[in-house]
Rosetta silent file (secondary structure, phi, psi, omega in degrees, C-alpha in Angstrom):
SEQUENCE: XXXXXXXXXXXXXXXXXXXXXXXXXXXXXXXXXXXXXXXXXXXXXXXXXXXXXXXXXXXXXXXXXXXXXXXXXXXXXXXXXXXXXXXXXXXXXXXXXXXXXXXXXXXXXXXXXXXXXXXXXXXXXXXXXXXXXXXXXXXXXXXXXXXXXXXXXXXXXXXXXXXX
SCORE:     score description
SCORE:     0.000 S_00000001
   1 L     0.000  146.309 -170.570  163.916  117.466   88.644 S_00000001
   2 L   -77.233 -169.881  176.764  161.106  117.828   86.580 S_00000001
   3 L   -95.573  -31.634  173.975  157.279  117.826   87.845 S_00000001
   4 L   -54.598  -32.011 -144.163  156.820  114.493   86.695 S_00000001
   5 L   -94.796  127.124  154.478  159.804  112.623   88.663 S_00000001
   6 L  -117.120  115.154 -169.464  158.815  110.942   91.648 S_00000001
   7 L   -99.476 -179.799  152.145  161.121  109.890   94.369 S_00000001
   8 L  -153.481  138.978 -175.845  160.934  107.822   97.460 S_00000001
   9 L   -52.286  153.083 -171.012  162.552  108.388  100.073 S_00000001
  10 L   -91.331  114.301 -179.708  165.214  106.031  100.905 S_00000001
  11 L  -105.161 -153.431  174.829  164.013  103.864  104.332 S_00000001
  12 L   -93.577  -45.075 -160.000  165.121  100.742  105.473 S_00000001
  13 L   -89.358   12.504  172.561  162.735   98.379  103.853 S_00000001
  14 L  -114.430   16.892 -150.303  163.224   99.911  100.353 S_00000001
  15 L   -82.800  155.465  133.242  166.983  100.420  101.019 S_00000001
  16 L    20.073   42.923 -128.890  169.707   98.523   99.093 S_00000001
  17 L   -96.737  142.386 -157.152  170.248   95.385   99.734 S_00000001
  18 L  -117.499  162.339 -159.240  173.906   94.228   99.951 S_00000001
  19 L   -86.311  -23.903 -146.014  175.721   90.805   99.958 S_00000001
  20 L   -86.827   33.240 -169.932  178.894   91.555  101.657 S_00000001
  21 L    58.648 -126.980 -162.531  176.569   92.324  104.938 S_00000001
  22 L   -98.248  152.435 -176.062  175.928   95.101  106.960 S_00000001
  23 L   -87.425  169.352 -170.363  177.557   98.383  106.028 S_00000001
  24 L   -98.051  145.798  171.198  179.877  100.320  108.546 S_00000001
  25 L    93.133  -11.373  176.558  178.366  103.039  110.038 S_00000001
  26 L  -103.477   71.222  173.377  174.599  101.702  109.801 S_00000001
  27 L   -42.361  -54.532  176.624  173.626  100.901  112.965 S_00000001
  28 H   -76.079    0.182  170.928  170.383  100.305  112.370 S_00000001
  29 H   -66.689  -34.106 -169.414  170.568   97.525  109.481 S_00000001
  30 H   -72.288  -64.686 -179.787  170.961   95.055  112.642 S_00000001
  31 H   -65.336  -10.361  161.057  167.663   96.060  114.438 S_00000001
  32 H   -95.017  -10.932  159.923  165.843   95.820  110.973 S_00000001
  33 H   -63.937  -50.654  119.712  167.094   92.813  110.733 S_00000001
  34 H     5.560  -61.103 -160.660  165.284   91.549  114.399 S_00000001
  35 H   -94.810  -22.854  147.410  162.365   93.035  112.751 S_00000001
  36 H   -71.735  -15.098  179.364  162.015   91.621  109.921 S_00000001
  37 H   -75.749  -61.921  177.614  163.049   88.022  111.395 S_00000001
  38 H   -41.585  -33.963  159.598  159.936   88.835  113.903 S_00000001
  39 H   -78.742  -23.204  158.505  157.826   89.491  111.218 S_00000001
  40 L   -44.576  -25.165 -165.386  158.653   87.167  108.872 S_00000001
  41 L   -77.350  -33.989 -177.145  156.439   84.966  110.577 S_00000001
  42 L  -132.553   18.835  156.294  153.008   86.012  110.517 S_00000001
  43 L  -103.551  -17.817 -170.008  153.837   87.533  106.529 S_00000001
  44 H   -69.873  -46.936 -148.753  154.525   83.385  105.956 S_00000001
  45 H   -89.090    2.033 -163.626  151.218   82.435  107.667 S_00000001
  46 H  -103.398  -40.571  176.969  148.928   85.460  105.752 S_00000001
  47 H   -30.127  -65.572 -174.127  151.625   84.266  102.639 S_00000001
  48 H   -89.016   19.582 -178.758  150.313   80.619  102.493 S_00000001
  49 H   -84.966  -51.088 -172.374  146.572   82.049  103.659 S_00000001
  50 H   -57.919  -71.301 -162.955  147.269   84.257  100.257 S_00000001
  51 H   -64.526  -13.522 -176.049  148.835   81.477   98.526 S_00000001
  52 H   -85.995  -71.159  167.447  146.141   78.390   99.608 S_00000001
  53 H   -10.065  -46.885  175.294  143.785   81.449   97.844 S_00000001
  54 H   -84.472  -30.072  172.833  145.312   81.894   95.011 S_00000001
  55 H   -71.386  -30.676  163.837  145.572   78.183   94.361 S_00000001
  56 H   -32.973  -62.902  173.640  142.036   77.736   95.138 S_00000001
  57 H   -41.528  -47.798  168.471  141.539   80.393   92.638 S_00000001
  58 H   -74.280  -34.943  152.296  143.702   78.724   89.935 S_00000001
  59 H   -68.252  -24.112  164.657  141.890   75.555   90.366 S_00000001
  60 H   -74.396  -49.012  156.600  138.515   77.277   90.187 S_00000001
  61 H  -110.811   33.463  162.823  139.419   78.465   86.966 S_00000001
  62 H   -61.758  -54.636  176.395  141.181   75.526   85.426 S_00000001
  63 H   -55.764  -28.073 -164.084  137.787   73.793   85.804 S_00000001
  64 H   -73.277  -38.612 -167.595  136.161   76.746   84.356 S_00000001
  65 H   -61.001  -41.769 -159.909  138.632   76.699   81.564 S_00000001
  66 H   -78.936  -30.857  174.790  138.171   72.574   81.180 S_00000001
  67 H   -63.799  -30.229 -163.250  134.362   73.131   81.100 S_00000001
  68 H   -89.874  -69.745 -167.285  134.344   75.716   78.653 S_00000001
  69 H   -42.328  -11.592 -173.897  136.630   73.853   76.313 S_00000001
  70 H   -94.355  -36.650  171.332  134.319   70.785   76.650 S_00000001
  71 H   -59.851  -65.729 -122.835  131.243   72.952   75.868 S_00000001
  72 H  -105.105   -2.759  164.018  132.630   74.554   72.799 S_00000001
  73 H   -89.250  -58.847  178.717  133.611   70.806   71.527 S_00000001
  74 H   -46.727  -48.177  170.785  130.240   69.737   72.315 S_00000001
  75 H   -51.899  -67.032  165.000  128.616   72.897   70.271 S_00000001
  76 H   -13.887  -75.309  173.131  131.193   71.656   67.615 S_00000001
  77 H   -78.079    6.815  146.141  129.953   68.607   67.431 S_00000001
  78 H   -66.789  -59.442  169.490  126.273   69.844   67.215 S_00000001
  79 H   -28.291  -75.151 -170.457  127.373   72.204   64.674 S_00000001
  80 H   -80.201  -39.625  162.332  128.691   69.859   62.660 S_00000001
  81 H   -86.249   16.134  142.568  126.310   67.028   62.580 S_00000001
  82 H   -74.127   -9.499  179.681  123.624   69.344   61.590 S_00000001
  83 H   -91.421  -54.030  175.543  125.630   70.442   58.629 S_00000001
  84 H   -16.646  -67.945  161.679  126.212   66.550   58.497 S_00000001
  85 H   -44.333  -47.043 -167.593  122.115   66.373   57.888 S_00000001
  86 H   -72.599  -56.055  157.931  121.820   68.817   55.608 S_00000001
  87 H   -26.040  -83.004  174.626  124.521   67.492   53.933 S_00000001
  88 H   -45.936  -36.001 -157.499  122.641   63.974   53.510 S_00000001
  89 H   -64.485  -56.956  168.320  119.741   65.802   52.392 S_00000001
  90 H   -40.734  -42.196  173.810  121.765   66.666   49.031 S_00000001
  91 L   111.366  -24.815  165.579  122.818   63.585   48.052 S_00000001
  92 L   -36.807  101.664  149.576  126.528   64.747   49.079 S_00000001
  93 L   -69.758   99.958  177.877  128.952   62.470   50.725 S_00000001
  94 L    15.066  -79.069  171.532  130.342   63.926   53.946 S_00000001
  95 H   -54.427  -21.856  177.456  133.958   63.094   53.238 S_00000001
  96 H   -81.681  -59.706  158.112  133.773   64.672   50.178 S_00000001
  97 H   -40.317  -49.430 -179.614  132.201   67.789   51.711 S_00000001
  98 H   -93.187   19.689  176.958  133.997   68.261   54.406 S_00000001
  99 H   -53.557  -59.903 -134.411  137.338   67.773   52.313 S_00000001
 100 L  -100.522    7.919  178.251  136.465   70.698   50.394 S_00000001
 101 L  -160.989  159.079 -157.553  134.839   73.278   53.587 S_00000001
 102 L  -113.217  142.625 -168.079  135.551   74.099   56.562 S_00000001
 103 L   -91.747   -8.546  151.077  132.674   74.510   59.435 S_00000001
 104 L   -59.944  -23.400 -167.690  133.782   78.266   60.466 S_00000001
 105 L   -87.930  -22.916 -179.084  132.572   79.013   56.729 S_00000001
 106 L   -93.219    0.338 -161.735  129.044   77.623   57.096 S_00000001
 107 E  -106.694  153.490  152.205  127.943   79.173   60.469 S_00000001
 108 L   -71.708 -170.018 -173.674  126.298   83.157   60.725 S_00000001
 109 L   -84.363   20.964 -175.491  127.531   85.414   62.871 S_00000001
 110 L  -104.269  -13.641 -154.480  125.440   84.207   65.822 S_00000001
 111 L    51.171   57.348  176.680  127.419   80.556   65.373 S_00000001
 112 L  -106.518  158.200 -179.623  124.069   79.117   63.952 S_00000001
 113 E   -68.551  141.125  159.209  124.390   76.610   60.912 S_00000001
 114 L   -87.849   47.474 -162.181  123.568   78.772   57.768 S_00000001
 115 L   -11.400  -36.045 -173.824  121.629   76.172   56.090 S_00000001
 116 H  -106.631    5.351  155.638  121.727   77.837   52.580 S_00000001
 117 H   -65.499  -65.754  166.297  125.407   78.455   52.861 S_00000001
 118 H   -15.618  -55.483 -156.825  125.343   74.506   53.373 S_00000001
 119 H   -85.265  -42.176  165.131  122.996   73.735   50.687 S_00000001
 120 H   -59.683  -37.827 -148.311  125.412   76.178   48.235 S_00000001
 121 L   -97.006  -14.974  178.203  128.844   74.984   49.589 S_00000001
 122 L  -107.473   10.887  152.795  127.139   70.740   48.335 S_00000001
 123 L   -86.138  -33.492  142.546  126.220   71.934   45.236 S_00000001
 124 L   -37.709  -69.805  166.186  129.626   73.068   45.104 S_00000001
 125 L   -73.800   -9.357  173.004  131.052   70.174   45.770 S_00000001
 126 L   -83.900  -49.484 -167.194  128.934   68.084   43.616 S_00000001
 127 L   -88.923   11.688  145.422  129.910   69.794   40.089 S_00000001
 128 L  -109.618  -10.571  157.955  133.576   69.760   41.434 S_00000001
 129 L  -123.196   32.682  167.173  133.846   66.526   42.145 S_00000001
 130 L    39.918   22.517  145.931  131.315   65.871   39.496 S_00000001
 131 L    -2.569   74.012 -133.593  128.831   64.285   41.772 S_00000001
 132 L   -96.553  128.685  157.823  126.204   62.409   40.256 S_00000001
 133 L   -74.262  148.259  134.963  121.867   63.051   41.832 S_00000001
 134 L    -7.781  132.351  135.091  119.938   61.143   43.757 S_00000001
 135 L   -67.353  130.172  169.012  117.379   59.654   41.479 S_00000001
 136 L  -113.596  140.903 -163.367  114.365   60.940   42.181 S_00000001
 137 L   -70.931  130.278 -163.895  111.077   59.014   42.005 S_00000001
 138 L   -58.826  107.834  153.091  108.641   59.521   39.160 S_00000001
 139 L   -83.236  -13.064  170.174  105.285   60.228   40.806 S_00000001
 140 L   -94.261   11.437  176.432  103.403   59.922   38.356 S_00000001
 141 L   -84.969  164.359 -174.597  104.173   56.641   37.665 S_00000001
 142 L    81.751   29.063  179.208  101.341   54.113   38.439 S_00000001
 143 L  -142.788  119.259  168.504   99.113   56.244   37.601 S_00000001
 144 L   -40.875  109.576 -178.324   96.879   56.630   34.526 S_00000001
 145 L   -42.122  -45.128 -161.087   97.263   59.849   31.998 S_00000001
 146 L   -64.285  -36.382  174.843   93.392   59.469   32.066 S_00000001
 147 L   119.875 -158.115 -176.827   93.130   59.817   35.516 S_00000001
 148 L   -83.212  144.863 -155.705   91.870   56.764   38.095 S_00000001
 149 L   -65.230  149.025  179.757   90.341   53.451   36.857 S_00000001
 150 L  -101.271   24.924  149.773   86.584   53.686   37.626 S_00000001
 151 L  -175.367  129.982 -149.204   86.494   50.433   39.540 S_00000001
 152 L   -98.045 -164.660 -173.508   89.166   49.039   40.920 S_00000001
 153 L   -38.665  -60.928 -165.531   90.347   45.533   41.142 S_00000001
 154 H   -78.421   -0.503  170.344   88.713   44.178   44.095 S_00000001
 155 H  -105.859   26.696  171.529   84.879   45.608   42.399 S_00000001
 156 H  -116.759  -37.157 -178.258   85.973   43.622   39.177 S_00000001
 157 H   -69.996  -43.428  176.381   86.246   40.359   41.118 S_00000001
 158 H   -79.826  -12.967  166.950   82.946   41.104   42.750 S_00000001
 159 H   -87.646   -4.764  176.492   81.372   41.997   39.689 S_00000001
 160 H   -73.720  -83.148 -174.516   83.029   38.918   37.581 S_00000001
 161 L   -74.699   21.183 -174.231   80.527   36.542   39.950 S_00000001
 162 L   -90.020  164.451  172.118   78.060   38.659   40.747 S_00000001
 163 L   -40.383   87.517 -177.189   74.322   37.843   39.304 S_00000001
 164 L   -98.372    0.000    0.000   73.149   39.329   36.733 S_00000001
C-alpha cells in the first residue's frame, strides 16, 4: 500500500451488509442488531429534530429566494421606466425602442441607467426606423426683429382717450 491509501478498519457498523441474513460464524451480527434496534430510537427523534431544522431552513430560504426575485423585478421595473423617460424625452416611441434594445445594454456596471447610452441607442432607432422630430417651437416667434414695442396695448387704449 502506498502512503496515500487509507483504510478503515472493518467494525460492525461499517461492515457489509447482507440480504440473505446473518452470516454463520458471526455471533455478534445478532447483538448489533439489539443495538441498533435500541438506538434507532433516539437517532429518529434527533433525525426529525435535524429534519424539522433543515425544513425550517429550506423555508427560510425559499422566502429569501422569493424576496430576492421580487426585488430584482421591482429594480427591473425601475430600470426600465426610467429608460422609458428618457426615452419620451427623444421623441422615440417605446415599442419601437425597446424592439430594437435590450435593457442589460443600457445599464453601467453598477446597474444604473446610462442615460447617454439611452439617448444614443433612440437616436439609433430613429434613423433606422426613420423616425421623424418632435417639432420644436420657434421662440422667437411673437416677437419683434426690432426688439419690444415701446408701449404696449393696454397704454395705447389709455392713451387713445386720454386728454390732451
Amino acid at each position: 500500500m502506498s502512503d496515500t491509501d487509507v483504510t478503515t478498519p472493518q467494525t460492525d457498523e461499517n461492515a457489509p451488509v447482507s440480504d440473505s441474513g446473518p452470516e454463520v460464524g458471526n455471533e455478534s451480527t445478532e447483538e448489533s442488531e439489539a443495538a441498533q434496534e435500541h438506538t434507532e430510537p433516539e437517532s429518529d427523534q434527533s433525525g426529525t429534530e435535524s429534519g424539522k431544522a433543515q425544513a425550517k431552513l429550506r423555508k427560510r430560504a425559499q422566502a429569501a429566494e422569493q424576496e430576492r426575485d421580487q426585488l430584482a423585478s421591482r429594480v427591473e421595473a425601475l430600470q426600465r421606466q426610467i429608460v422609458d423617460d428618457a426615452v419620451e424625452r427623444t421623441g422615440v416611441p417605446s415599442k419601437a425602442f425597446w424592439a430594437a434594445n435590450e435593457l442589460g445594454s443600457l445599464l453601467d456596471d453598477g446597474g444604473n441607467v446610462n442615460t447617454a447610452a439611452v439617448t444614443e441607442a433612440a437616436e439609433q432607432v430613429r434613423r433606422e426606423f426613420s423616425i421623424a422630430r418632435l417639432p420644436q417651437p420657434n421662440r422667437a416667434q411673437g416677437s419683434s426683429a426690432s426688439g419690444p414695442p415701446e408701449e404696449s396695448a393696454q397704454d395705447a387704449w389709455k392713451n387713445a382717450f386720454k386728454r390732451r
